[in-house]
N, CA, C and O atoms as CSV, one atom per row, in Angstrom:
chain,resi,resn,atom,element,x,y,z
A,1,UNK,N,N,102.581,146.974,92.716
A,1,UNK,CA,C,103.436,148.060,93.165
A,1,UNK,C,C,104.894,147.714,92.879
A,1,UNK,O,O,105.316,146.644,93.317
A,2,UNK,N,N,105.789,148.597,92.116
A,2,UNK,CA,C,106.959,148.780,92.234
A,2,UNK,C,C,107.392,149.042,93.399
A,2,UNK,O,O,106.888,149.839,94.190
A,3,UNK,N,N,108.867,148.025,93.647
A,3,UNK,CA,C,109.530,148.783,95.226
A,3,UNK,C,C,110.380,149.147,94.645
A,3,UNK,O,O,110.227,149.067,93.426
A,4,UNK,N,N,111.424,149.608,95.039
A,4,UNK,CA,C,112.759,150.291,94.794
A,4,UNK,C,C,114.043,149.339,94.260
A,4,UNK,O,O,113.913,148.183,94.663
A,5,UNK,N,N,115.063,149.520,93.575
A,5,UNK,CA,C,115.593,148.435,93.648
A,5,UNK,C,C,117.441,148.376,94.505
A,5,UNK,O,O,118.188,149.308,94.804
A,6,UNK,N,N,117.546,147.459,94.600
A,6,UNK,CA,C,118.961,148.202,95.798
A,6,UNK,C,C,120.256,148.118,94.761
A,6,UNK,O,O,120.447,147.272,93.887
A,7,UNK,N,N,121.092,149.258,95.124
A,7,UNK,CA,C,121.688,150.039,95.114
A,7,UNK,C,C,123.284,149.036,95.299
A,7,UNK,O,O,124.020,148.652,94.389
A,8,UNK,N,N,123.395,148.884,96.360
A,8,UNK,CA,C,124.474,148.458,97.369
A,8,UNK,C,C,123.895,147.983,98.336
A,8,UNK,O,O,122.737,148.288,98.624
A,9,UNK,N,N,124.952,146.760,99.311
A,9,UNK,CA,C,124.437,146.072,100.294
A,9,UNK,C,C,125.799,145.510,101.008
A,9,UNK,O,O,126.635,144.990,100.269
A,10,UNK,N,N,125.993,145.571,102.058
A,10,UNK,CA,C,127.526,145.341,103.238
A,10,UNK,C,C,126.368,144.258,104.506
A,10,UNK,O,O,125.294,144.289,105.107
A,11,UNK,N,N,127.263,143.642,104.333
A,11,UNK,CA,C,127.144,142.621,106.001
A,11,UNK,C,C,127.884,143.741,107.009
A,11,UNK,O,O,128.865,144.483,107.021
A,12,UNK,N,N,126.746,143.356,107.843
A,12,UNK,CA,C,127.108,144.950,109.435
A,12,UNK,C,C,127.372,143.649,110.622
A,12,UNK,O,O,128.360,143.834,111.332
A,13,UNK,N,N,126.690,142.551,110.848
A,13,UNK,CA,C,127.365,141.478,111.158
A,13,UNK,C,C,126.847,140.052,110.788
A,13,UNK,O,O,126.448,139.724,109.671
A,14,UNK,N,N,126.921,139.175,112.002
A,14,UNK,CA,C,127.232,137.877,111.013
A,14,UNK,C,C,125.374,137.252,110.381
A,14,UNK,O,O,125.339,136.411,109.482
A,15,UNK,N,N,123.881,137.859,111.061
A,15,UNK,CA,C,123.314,137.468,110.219
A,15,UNK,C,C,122.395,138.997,109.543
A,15,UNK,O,O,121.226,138.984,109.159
A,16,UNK,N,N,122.959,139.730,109.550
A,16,UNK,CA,C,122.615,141.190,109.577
A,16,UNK,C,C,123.418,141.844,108.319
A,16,UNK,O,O,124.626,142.076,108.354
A,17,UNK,N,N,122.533,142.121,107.147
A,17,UNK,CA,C,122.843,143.048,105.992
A,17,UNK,C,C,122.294,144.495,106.242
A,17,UNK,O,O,121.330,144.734,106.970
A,18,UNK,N,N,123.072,145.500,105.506
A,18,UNK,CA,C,122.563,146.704,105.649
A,18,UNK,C,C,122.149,146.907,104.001
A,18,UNK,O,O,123.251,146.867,103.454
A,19,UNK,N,N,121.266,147.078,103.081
A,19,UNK,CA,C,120.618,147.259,101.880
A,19,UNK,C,C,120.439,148.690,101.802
A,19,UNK,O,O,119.973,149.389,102.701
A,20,UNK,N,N,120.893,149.132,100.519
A,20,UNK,CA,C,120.157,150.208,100.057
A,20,UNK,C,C,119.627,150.466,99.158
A,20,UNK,O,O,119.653,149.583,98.301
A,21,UNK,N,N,118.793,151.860,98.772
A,21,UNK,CA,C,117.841,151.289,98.004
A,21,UNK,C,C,117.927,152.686,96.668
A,21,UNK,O,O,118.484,153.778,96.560
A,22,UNK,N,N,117.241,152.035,96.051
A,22,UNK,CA,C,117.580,153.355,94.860
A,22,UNK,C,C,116.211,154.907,95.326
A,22,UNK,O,O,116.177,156.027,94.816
A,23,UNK,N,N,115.807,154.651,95.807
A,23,UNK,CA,C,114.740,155.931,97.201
A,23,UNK,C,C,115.637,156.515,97.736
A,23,UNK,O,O,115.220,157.380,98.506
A,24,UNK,N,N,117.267,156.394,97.648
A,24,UNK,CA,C,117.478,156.783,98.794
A,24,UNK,C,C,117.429,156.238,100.591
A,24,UNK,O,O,117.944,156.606,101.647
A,25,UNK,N,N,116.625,155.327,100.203
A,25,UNK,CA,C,116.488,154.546,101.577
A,25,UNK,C,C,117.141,153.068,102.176
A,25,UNK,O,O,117.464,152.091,101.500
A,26,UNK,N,N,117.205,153.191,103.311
A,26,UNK,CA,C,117.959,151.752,103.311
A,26,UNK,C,C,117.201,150.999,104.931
A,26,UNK,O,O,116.589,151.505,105.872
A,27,UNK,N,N,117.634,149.606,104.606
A,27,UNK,CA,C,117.262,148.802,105.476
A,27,UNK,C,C,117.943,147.842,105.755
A,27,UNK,O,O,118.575,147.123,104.981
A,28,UNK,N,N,117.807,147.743,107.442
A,28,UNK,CA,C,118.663,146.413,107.614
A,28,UNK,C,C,117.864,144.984,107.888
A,28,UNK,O,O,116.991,144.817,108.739
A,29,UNK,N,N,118.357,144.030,106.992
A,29,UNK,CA,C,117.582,142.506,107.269
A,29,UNK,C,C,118.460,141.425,107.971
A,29,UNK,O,O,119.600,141.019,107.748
A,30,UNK,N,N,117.812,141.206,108.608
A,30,UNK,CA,C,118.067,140.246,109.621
A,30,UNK,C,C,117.655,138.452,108.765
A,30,UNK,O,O,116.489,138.056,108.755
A,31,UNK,N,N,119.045,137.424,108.004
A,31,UNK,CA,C,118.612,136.506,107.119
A,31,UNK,C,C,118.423,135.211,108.841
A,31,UNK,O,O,118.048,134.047,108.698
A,32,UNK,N,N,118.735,135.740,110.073
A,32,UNK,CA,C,118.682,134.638,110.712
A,32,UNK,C,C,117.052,133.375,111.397
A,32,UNK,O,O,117.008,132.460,112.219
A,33,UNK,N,N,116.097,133.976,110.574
A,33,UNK,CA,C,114.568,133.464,110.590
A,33,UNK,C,C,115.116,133.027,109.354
A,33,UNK,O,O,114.826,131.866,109.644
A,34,UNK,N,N,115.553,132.928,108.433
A,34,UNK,CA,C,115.458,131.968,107.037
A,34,UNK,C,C,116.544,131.065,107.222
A,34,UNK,O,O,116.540,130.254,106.296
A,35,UNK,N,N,117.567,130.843,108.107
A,35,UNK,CA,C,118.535,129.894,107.966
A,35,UNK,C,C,117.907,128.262,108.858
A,35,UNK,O,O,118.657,127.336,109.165
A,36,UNK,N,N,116.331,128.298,109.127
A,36,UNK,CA,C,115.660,127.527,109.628
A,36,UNK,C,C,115.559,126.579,108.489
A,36,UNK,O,O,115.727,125.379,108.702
A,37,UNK,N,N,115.258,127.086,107.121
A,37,UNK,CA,C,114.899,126.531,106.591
A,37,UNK,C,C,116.266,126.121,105.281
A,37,UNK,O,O,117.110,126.937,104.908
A,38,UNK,N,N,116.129,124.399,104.692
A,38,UNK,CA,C,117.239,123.864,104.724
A,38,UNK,C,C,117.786,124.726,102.987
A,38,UNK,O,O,118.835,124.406,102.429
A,39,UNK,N,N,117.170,125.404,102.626
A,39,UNK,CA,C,117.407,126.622,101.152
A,39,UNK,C,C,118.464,126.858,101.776
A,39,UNK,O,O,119.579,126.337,101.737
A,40,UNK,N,N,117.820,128.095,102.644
A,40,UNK,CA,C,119.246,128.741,103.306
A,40,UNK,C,C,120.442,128.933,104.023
A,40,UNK,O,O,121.243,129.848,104.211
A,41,UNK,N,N,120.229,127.297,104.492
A,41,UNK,CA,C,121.364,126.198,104.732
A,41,UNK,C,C,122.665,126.666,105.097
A,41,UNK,O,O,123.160,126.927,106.193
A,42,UNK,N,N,123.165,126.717,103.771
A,42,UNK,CA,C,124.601,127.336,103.778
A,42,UNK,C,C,124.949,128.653,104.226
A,42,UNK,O,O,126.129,128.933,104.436
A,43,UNK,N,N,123.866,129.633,104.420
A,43,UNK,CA,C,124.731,130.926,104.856
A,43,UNK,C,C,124.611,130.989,106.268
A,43,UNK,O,O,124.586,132.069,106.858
A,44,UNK,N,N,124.524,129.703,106.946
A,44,UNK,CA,C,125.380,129.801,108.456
A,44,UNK,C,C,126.879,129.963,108.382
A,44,UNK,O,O,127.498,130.646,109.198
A,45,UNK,N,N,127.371,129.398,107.508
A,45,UNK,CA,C,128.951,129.948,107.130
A,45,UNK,C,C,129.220,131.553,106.483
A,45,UNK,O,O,129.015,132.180,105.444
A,46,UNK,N,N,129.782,131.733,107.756
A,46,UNK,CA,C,129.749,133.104,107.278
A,46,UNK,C,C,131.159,133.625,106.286
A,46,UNK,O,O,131.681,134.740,106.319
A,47,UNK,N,N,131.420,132.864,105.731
A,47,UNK,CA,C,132.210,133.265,104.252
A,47,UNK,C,C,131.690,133.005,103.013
A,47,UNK,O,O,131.977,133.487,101.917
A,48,UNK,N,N,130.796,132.087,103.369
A,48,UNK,CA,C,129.637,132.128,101.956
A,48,UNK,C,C,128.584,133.335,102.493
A,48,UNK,O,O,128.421,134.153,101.587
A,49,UNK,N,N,127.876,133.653,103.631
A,49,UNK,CA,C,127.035,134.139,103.773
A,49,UNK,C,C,127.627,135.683,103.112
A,49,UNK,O,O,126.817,136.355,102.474
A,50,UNK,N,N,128.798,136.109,103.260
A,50,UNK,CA,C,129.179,137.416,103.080
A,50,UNK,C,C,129.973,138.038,101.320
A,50,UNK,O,O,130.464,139.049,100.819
A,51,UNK,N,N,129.635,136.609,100.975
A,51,UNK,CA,C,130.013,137.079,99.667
A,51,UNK,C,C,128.766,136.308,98.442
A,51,UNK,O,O,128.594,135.213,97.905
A,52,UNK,N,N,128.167,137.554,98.455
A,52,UNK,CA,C,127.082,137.519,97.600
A,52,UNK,C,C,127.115,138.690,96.635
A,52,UNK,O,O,127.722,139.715,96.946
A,53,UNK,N,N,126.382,138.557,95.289
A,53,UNK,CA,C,126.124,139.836,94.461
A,53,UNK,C,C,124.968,140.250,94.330
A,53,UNK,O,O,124.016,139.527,94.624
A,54,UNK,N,N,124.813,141.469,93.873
A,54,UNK,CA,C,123.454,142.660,93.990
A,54,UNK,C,C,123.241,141.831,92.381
A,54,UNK,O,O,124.200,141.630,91.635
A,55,UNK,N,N,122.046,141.484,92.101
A,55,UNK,CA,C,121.683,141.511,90.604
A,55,UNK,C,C,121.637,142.614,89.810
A,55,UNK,O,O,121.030,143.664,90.021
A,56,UNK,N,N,122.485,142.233,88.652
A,56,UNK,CA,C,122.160,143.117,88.105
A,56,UNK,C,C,121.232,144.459,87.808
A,56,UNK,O,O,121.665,145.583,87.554
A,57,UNK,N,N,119.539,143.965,87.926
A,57,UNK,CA,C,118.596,144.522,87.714
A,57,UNK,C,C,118.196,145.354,89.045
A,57,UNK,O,O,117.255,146.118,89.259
A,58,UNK,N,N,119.208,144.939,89.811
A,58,UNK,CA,C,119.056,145.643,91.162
A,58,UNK,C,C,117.787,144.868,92.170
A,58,UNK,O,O,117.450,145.299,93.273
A,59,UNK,N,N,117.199,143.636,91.492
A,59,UNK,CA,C,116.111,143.072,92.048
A,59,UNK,C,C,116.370,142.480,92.955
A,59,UNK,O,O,115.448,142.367,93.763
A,60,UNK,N,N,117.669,141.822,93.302
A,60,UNK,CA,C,117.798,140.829,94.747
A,60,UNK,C,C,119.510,141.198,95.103
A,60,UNK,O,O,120.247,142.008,94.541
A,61,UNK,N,N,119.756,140.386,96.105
A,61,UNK,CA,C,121.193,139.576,96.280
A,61,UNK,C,C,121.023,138.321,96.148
A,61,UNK,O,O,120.013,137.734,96.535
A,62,UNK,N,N,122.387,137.569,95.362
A,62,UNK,CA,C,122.847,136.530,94.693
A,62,UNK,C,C,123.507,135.429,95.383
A,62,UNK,O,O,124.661,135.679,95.037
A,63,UNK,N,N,123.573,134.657,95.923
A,63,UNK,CA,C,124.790,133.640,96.399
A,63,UNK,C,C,125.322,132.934,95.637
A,63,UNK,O,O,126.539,132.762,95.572
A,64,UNK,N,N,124.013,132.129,94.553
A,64,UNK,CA,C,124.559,131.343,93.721
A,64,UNK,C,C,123.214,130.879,93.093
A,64,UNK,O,O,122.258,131.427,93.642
A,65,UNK,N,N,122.952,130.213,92.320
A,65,UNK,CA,C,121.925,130.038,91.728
A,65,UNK,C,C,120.963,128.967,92.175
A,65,UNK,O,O,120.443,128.093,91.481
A,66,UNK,N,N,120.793,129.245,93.737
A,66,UNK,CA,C,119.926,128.356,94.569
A,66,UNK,C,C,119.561,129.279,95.460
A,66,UNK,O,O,118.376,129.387,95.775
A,67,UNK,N,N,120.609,130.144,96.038
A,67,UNK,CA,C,120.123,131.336,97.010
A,67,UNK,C,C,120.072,132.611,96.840
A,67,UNK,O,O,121.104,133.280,96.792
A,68,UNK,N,N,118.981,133.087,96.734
A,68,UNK,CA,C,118.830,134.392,96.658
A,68,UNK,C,C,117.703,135.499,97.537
A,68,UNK,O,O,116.926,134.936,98.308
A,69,UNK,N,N,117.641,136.595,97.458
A,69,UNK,CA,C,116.808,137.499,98.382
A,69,UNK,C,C,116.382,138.777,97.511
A,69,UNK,O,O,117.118,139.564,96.914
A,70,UNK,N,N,114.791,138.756,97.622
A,70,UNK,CA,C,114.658,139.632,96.341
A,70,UNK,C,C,114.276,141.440,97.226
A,70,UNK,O,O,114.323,141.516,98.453
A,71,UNK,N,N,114.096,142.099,96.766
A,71,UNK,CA,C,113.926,143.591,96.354
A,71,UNK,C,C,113.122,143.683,97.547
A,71,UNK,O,O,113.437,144.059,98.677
A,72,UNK,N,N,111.906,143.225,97.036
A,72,UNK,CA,C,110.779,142.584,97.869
A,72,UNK,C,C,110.704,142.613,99.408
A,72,UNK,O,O,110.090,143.447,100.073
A,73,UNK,N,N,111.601,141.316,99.982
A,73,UNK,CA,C,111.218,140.894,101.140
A,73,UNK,C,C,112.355,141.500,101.695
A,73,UNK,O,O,112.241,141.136,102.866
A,74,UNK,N,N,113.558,142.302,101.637
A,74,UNK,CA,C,114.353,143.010,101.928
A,74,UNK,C,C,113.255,144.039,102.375
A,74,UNK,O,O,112.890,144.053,103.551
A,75,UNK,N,N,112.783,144.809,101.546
A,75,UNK,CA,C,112.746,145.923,101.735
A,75,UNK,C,C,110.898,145.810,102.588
A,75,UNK,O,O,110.624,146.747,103.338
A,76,UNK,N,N,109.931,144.816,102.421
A,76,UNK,CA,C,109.214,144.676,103.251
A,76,UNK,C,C,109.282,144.222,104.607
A,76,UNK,O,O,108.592,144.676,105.521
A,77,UNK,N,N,110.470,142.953,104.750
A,77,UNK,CA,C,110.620,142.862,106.278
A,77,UNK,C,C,112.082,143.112,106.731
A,77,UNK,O,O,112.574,142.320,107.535
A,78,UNK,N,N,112.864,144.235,106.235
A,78,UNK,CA,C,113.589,144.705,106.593
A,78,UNK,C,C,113.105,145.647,107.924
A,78,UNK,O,O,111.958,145.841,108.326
A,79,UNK,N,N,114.415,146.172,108.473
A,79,UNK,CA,C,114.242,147.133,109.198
A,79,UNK,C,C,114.318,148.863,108.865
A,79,UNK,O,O,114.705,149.053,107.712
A,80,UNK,N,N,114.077,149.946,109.511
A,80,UNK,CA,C,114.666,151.043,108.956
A,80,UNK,C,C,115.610,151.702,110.051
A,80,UNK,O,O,116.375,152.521,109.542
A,81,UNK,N,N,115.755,151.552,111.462
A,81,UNK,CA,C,116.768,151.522,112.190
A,81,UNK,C,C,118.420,151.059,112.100
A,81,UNK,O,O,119.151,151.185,113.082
């Protein structure tokens, strides 16, 4: 299955993105269950955590070429509230 791919994406606060999606739809993910693990390490700082890029292909957000969040698990364990 194809999911959608996002659009645009804003930090709403410090572990909370709001994603949107090319549906038209959007979701908010909560990255604070992944900062357990030592990958996602660094975006307890929230000046790295808040400056990330949409990939190109619209498939994830970017931090740097160790952290990333794909299409995928955004938009499966995101929220829609």
């Amino acid at each position: 299955m194809l999911y959608p791919k996002i659009q645009s994406a804003k930090v709403i606060d410090q572990y909370t993105l709001l994603v949107y999606f090319s549906n038209q739809e959007k979701r908010k993910y909560n990255i604070k269950k992944l900062l357990e693990k030592p990958m996602f390490a660094p975006l307890k700082n929230y000046s790295f955590f808040k400056n990330f890029e949409i990939d190109p292909s619209g498939s994830g957000l970017v931090w740097n070429d160790e952290i990333d969040l794909s299409e995928y698990e955004i938009w499966i364990n995101g929220t829609t509230n």
